[in-house]
C-alpha positions as CSV (number, residue, x, y, z in Angstrom):
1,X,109.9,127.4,107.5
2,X,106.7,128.4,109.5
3,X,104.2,130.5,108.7
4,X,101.0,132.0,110.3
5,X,97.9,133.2,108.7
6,X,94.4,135.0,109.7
7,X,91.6,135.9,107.8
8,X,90.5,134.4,104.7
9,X,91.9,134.5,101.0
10,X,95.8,134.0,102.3
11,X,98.0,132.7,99.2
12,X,101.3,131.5,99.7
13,X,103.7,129.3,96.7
14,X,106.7,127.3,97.7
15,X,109.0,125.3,95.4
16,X,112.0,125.1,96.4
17,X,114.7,127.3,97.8
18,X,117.9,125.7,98.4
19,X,119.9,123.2,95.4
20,X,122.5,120.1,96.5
21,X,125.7,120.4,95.4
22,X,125.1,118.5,92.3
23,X,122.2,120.9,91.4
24,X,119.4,119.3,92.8
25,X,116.2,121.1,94.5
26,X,116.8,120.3,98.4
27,X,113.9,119.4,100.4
28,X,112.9,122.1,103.1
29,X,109.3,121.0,104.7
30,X,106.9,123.9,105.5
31,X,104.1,124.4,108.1
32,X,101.3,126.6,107.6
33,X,98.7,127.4,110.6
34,X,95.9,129.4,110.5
35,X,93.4,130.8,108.1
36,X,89.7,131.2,107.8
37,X,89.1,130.0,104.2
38,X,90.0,130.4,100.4
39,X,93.2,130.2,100.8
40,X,95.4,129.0,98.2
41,X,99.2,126.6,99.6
42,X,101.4,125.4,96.8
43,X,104.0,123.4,98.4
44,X,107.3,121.5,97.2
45,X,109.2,119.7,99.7
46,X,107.0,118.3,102.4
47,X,105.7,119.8,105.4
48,X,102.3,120.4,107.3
49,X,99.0,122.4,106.0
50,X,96.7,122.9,109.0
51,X,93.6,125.7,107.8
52,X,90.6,126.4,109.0
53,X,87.5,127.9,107.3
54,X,86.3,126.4,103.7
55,X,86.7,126.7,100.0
56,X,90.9,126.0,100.5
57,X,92.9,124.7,98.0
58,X,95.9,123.0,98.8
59,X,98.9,121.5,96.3
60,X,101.2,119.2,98.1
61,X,104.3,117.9,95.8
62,X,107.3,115.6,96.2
63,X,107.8,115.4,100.3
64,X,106.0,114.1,103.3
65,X,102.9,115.6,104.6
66,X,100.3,115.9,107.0
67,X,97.3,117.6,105.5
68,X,94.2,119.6,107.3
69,X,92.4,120.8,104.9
70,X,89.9,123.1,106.7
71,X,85.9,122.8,107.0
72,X,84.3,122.2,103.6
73,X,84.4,122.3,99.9
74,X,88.0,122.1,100.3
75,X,90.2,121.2,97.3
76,X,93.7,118.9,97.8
77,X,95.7,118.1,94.8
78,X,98.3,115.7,95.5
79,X,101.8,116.3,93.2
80,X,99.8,118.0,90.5
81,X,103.1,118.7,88.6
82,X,105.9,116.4,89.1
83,X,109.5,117.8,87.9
84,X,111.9,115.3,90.3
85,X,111.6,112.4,91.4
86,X,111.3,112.4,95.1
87,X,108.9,110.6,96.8
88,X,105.4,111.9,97.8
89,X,103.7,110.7,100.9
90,X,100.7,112.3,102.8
91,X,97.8,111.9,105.4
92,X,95.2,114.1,104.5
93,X,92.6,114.9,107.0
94,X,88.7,116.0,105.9
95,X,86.7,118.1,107.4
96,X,82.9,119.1,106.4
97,X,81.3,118.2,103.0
98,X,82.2,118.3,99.4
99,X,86.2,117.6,99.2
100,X,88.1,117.0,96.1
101,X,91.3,115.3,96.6
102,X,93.6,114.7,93.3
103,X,96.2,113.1,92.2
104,X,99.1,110.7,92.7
105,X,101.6,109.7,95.7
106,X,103.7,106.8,96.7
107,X,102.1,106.4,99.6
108,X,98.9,108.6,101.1
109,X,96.0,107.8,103.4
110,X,92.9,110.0,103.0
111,X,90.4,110.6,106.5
112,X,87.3,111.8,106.7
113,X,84.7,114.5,105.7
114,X,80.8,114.2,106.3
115,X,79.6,113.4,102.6
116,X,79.3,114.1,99.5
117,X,83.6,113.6,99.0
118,X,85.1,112.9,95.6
119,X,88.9,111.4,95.6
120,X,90.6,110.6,92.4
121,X,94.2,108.8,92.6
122,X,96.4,107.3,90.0
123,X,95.4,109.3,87.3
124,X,98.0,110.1,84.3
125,X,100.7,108.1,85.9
126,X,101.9,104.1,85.1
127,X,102.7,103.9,89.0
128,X,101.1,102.3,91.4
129,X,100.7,104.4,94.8
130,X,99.9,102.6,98.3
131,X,96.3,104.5,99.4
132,X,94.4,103.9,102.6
133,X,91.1,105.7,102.1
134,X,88.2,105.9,104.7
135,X,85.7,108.3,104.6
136,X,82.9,109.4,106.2
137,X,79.4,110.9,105.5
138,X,77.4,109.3,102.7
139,X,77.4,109.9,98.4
140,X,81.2,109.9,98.0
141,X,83.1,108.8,94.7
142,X,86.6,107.5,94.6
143,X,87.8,106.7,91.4
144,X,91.2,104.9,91.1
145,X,92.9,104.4,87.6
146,X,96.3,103.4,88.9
147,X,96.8,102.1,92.9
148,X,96.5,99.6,95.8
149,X,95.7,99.7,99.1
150,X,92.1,99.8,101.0
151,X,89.2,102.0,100.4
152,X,85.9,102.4,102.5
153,X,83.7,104.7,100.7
154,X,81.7,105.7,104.1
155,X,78.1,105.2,104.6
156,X,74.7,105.0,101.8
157,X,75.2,106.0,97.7
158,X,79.0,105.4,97.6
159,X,80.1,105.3,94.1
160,X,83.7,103.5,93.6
161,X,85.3,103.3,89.8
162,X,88.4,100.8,89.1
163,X,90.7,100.5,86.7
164,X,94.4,99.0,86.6
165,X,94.4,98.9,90.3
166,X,94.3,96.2,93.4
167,X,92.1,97.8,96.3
168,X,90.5,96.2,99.0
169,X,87.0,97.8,98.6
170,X,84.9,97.7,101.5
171,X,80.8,98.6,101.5
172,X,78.2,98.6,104.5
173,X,76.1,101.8,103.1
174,X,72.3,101.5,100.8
175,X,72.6,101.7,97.3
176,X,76.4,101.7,96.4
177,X,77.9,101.1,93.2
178,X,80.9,100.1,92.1
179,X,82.3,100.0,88.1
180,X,85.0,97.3,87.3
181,X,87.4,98.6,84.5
182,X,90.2,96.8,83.0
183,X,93.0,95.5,85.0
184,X,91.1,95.7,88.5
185,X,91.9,92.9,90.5
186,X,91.4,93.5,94.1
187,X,88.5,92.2,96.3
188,X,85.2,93.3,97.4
189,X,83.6,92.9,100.4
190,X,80.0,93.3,100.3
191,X,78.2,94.2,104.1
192,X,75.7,96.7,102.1
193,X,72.3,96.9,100.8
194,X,71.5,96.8,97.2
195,X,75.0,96.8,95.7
196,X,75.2,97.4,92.2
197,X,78.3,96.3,90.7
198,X,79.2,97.1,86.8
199,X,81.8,95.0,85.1
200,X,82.7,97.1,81.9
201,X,86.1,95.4,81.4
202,X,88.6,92.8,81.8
203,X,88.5,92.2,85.5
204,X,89.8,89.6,88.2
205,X,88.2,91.1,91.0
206,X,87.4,88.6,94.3
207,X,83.6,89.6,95.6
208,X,83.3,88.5,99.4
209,X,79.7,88.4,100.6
210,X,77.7,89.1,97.6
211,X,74.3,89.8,99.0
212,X,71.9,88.3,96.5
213,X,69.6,88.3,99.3
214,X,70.0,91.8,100.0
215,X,69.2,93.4,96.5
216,X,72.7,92.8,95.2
217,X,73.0,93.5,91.4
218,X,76.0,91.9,88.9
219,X,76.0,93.7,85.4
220,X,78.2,92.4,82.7
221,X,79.1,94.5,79.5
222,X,82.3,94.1,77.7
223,X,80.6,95.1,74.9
224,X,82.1,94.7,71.5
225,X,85.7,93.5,70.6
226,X,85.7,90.8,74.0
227,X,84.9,87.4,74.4
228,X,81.8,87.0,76.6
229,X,83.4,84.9,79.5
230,X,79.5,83.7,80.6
231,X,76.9,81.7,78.1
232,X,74.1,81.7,80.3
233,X,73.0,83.0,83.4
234,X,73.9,80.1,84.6
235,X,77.8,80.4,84.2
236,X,77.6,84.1,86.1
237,X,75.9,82.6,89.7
238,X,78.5,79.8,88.9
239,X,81.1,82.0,89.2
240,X,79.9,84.2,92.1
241,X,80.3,82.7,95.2
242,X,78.4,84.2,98.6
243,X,81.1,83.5,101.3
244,X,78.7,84.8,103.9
245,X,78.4,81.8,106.8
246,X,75.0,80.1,106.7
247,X,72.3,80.6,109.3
């Protein structure tokens, strides 16, 4: 199925539209070209979304996909509402400043944007998906509650929240931040300046780098109910170790 839009404001919702013989939804992939902006593509069964313009939302479910979002403020949910189980895999390309991508797949890699992006994968699922996430620009947030895979948050003020998931987490901008949540247990590499990093849970992450000498920050609050793992200050540097070579 291919369809063309122009202007701005197109809407078009696609589920399904064939069944196996055993009563299953068949999946028929979709391509969608064209558009200027707000438009609004619900899609079941793979395909490709390439729009233009800004302020598009797209919702991509249970298929493979390849995923232009448009300029700018552009919205991509990833299988918001999961009735089958079939797979969902995506590249999603970003274009322009303040994205949202959402959601969950198998396997996705997110590209992209000039700033000011906020990804969210994992959530509401026990599943871990595969994600390769590199953005571009400065002040993006992803948060992952469920995944593995690679993230680089892009340039200064990255913000990056863990939780039950095994990234590779790479920084090189000023002032990031990352928060370590229960069951994170992937590594960090640290090439930034002034990293602040936030353990507020039980965490086994590997820090690579750690630039004491660069302003880098460890915080540790398990607050109430855990066993403090470090008796003095002391303990922590023992148990932080700069692999940077020496000079």
């Amino acid at each position: 199925m291919n369809i063309t839009f122009q202007g701005a404001g197109n809407s078009f919702a696609k589920e399904t539209s064939d069944t196996s013989p055993l009563g299953f939804p068949l999946s028929i992939p979709t391509t969608i070209n064209g558009g200027s902006g707000q438009g609004s593509y619900t899609l079941w069964g793979g395909g490709t979304v390439l729009t233009g313009g800004a302020d598009n939302t797209i919702n991509a479910s249970a298929g493979a996909y390849n995923i232009v979002a448009g300029s700018g403020n552009d919205t991509v949910n990833l299988n918001p509402n999961v009735f089958y189980d079939v797979a969902t895999t995506a590249t999603v390309r970003l274009n322009g400043t303040d994205n949202v991508v959402n959601g969950y797949a198998d396997n996705a890699t997110i590209l992209g944007g000039l700033g000011n992006t906020r990804v969210t994968i994992g959530a509401d699922t026990f599943t871990d998906g595969t994600y390769v996430i590199n953005l571009g620009g400065s002040r993006n947030t992803v948060t992952s509650d469920v995944g593995q895979g690679r993230i680089d948050a892009g340039g200064d003020d990255a913000v990056v929240n863990l939780s039950d998931s095994k990234l590779q987490v790479f920084l090189h901008g000023k002032a990031d931040f990352i928060n370590l949540d229960d069951g994170s247990s992937g590594s960090i590499e640290d090439n930034s300046q002034g990293l602040k990093i936030n353990v507020t849970g039980v965490t086994n992450e590997t820090i690579d780098n750690f630039g004491f000498d660069r302003g880098a920050l460890l915080r540790i609050d398990l607050g109430s109910g855990f066993t403090q793992p470090f008796g003095t200050a002391a303990d922590v540097l023992a148990a932080v170790h700069n692999t940077a070579a020496p000079s």
